[in-house]
N, C-alpha and C positions, 0 to 999 in steps of 0.2 A: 427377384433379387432387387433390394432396394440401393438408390444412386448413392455413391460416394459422396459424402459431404468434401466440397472443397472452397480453402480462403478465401474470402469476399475481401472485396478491393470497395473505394470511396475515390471519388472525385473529391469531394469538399472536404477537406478536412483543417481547423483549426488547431491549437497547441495543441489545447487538453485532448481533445479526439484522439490527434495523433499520438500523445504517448499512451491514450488508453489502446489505441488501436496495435503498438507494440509491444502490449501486454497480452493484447487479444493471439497475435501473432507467435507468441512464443509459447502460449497457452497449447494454441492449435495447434504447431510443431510436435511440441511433445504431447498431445493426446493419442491414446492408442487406439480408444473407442471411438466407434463412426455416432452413437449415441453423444456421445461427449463434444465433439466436433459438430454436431449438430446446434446442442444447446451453447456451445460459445459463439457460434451463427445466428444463431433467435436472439443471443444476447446484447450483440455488437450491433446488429440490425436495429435492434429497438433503444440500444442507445443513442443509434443517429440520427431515427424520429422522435428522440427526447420524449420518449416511451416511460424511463426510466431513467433514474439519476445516476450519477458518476459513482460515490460510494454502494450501492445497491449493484452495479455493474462491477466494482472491483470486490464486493463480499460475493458474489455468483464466481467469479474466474478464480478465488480463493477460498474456497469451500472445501476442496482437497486438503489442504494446509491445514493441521492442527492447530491447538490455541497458543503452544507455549510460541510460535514463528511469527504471529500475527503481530503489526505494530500497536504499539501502545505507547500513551504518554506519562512521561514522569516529570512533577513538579522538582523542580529546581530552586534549591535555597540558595540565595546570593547575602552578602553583605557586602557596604560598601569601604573602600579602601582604611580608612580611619579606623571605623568600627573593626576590622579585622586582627592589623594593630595592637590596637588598644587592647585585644582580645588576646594576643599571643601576648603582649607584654603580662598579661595577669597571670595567665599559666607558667612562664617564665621566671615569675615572681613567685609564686605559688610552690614552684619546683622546686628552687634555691633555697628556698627557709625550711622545707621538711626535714 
């Protein structure tokens, strides 16, 4: 019978480490497979020999997670103050004479 995979602990740890390391943590909590608990131990490990990088480490510990949960970025339209204004006053104007 093969050893129980169990949490690996760091002496050194900086920010990023450590909040990757609390992802790693919560990871490991709820994993149910000893296979699974394994590979976020090979994972964690070699992210602290800088084996591998921080996003390659959080696409391995969210790989469970489908696409529609995963983050993504949306382009944001801004205007500035005046231009906005100006802009509501047209349609305001726009509205009144129809």
């Amino acid at each position: 019978m093969s050893e129980s995979a169990k949490k690996l602990s760091f002496k050194s740890m900086d920010f990023k480490f450590m909040a990757a390391y609390n992802q790693y943590s919560e990871k490991f909590e709820a994993a149910a497979d000893e296979d699974r608990k394994t590979e976020l131990n090979d994972v964690i490990t070699q992210l602290h020999d800088e084996k591998i990088s921080y996003p390659d480490f959080y696409n391995t510990l969210d790989r469970d997670i489908d696409d529609r949960n995963r983050f993504h970025r949306d382009k944001i339209n801004t205007s500035r103050k005046f231009a906005y204004r100006e802009n509501e006053r047209k349609v305001d104007r726009i509205r009144r004479h129809k």
